[in-house]
C-alpha positions in Angstrom: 150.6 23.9 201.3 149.8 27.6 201.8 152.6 29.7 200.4 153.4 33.1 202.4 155.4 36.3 201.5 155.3 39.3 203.6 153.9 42.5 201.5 155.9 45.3 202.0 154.7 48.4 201.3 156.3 48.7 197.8 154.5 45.1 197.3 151.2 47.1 197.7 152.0 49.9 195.7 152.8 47.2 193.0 149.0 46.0 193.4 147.6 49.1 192.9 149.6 50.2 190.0 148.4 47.0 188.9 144.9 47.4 189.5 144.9 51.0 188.2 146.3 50.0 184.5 144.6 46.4 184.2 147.7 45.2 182.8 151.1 46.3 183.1 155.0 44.7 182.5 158.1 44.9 184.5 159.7 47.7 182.9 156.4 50.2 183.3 156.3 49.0 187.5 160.5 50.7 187.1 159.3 53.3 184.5 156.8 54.3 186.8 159.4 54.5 190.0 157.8 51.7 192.2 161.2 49.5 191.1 164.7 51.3 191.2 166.2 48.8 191.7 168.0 46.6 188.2 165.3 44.8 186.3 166.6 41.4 187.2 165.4 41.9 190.9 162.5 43.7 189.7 161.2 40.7 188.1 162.3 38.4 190.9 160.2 40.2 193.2 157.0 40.1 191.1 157.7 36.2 190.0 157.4 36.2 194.5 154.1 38.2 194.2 153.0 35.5 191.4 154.3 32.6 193.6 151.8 33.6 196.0 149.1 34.0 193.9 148.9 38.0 194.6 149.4 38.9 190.9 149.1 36.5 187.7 150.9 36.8 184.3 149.9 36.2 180.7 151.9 36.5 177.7 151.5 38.1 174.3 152.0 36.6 171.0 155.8 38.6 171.0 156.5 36.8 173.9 156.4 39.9 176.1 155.2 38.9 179.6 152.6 41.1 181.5 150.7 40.9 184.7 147.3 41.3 186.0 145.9 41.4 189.8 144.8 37.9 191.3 141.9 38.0 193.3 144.2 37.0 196.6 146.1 40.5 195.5 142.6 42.6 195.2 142.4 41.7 199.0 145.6 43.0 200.2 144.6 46.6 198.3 140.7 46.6 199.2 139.5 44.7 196.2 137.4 42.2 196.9 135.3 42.0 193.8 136.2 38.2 191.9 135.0 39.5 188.6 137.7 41.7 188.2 140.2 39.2 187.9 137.6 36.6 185.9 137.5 39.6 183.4 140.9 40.6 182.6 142.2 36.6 183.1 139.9 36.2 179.3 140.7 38.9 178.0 142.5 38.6 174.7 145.8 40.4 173.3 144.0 43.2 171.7 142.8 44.4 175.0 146.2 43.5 176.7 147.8 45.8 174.0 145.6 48.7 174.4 145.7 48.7 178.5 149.9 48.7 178.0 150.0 51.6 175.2 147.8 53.5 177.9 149.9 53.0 180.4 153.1 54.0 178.5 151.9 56.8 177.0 150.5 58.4 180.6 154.2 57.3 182.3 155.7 59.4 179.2 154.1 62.3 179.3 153.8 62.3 183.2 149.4 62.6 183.1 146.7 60.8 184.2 143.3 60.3 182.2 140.3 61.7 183.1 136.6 60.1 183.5 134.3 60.2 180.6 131.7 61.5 182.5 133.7 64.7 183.4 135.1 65.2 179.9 130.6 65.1 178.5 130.5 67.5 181.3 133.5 69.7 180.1 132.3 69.7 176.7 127.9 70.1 177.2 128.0 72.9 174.9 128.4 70.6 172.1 125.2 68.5 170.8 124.4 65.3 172.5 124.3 63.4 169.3 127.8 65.0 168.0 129.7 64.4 171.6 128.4 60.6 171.5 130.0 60.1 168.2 133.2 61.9 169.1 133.8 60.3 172.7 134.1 56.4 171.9 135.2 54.1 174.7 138.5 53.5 173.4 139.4 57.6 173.4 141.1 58.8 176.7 141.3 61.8 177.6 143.5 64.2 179.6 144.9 68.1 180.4 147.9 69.2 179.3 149.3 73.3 178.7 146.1 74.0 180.0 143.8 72.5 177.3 141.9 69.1 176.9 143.1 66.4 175.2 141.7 63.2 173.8 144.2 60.5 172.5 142.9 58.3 169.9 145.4 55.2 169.5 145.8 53.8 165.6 145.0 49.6 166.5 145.5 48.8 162.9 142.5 51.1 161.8 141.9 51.7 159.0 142.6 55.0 157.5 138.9 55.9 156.6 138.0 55.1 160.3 140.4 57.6 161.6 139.5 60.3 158.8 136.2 60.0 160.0 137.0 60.3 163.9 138.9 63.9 162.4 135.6 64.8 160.8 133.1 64.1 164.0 135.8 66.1 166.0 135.7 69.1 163.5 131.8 69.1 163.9 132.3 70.8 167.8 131.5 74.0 167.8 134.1 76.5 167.9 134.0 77.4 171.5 135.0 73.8 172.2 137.3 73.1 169.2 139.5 75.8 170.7 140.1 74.2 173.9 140.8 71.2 172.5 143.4 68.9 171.0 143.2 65.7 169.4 145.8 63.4 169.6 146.8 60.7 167.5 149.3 57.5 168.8 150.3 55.7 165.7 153.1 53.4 164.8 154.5 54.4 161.7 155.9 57.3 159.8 153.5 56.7 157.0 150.5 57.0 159.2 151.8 59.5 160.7 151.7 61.8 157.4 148.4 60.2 155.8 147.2 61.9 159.7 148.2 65.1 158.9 147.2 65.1 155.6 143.6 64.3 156.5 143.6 66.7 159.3 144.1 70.0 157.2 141.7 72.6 157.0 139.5 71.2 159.5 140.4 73.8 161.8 141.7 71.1 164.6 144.5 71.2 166.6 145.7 67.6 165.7 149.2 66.0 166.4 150.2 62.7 165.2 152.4 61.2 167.5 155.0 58.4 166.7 154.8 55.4 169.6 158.3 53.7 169.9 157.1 50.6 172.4 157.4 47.3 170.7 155.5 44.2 171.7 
């Protein structure tokens, strides 16, 4: 039995926010105005899109459901590549959490993250060897009051990690360090202050930022 569902065009921006953010929940797809309508018929109308195989759903260890894009959805948007769905379908919590923190922390502030490769461009007159230390693949980056920012996100690391990260940054030269500010996402007040702490005198712009999403 084939099971059918007409996509409406709220159905594809629902795919592509999808496919943007990897992984993403009910309340971001209202957060992030594609719903406006109560979250009860939200979440019917995605548990349609899953019905059909457009969208599939995993759950973390909280309990907290979250969606990714089937590879029957990819084709209604343009996708057409199976790995994508193969790759985030085994993809463990830790990645699930780290794609939804993204998310919520770009609806928040109302930005969108910029490409690595622009941000090495952006930043060239820093060393080669001190820029591949700083920019990590789990850094984002983004524009904000006019100045670049990279968000660093606190999974659980530990505190000498993220001292370090503060030290690398503090190693751009001066014409760069200006221009930039380094964020960090934690989830505590006490990180929050051992953050600080570690940042002083380096001659950084830092802000330690408290997250409030629970999953």
């Amino acid at each position: 039995m084939i099971n059918l569902i007409f996509v409406t065009e709220r159905d594809r921006k629902t795919l592509e926010f999808i496919a943007k953010w990897r992984f993403v929940t009910t309340e971001q797809l209202q957060k992030a105005g594609i719903f406006k309508t109560a979250r009860k018929k939200a979440y019917n109308r995605v548990l349609a899109l899953r019905q059909v195989n457009l969208i599939k759903a995993g759950r973390l260890e909280s309990g907290q459901l979250y969606y990714y894009l089937a590879p029957r959805g990819g084709e209604i948007i343009g996708i057409d590549d199976p790995w994508y769905a193969k790759r985030y379908r085994d993809a463990g919590g830790d990645v699930v959490l780290k794609h939804l923190v993204a998310c919520d922390f770009a609806l928040a502030l109302g930005i969108e993250y910029l490409p690595h490769q622009e941000v090495l461009n952006r930043l060239m007159a820093a060393s080669y060897d001190v820029l591949a230390k700083c920019v990590r693949g789990n850094d984002l980056f983004y524009e904000n009051g006019g100045l670049l920012h990279t968000l660093i996100i606190d999974y659980q690391y530990s505190l000498k990690y993220l001292s370090e990260r503060i030290k690398l940054y503090s190693r751009l030269p001066p014409g760069v360090r200006n221009q930039l500010v380094v964020d960090f996402l934690v989830f505590d007040e006490t990180r929050q202050k051992q953050i600080l702490r570690a940042a002083r005198e380096t001659g950084l712009k830092i802000k330690a930022l408290k997250a409030n999403w629970k999953y």
